[in-house]
N, C-alpha and C positions, 0 to 999 in steps of 0.2 A: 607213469610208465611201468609195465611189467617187461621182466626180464625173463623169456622163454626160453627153452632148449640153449642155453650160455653155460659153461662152465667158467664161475668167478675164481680167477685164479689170485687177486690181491684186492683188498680195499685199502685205500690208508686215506687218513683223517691229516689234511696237511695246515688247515687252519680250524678256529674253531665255528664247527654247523658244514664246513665245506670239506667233502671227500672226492678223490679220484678213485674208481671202479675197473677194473683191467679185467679181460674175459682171455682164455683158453683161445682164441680166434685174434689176437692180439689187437681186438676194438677195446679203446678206453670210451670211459663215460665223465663226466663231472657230476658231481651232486651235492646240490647247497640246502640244506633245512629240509630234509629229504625228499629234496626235489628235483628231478631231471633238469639239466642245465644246457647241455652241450653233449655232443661226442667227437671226440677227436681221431682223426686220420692222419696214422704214421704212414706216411708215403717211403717207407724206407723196404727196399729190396731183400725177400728173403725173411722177413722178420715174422714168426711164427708166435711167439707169446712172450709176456713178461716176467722174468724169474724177481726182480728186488724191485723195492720202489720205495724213494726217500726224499725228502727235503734237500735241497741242498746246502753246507753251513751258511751261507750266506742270505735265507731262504728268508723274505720277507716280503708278503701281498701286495703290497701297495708299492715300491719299489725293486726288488727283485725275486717275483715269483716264479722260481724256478725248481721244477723237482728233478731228481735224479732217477732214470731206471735202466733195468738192464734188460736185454731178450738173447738169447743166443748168438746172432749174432753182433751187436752191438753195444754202450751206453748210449741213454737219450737223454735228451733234457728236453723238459715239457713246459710251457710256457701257463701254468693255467690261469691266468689273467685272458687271456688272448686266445687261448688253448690253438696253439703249434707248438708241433711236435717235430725235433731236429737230431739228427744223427749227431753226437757231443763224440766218441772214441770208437773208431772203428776197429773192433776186435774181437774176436770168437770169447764169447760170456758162458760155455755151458759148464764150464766148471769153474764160475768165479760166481762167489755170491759175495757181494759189495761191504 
């Protein structure tokens, strides 16, 4: 997979060989051994792009793979075992970096 006219706005590395990919258009990607895996659809209203994006303490693949991000207006938690994507704190983010 090439990634044309996207503006990557975060990569993060949340296990190891396997990254989450966030673009400017607020479409995420998954990528495992650099390889196209998934892309995921935030169905959430209004949500323009991803400012943070993190593991969450609890964060573990095989039992609870769950990362944290932010976009303006919300947090999300991102499932990437499953990859769904869920509105976690409904709250204007544009001046909060995590």
């Amino acid at each position: 997979m090439l990634i044309y006219d996207e503006i990557v706005t975060a990569i993060y590395e949340y296990a190891e060989r396997k990254m989450i990919m966030t673009f400017s258009s607020a479409k995420m990607i998954i990528v495992e051994a650099w390889h196209f895996t998934r892309e995921l659809k935030a169905n959430i209203d209004g949500q323009q792009s991803i400012l943070y994006i993190n593991r969450h303490p609890l964060f573990n693949y095989n039992t609870f793979p769950f990362l944290v991000c932010s976009s303006f207006e919300c947090f999300m938690l991102i499932n990437v075992k499953e990859g769904i994507v869920e509105k976690f704190v409904d709250t204007l983010c544009g001046s909060i970096r995590a």
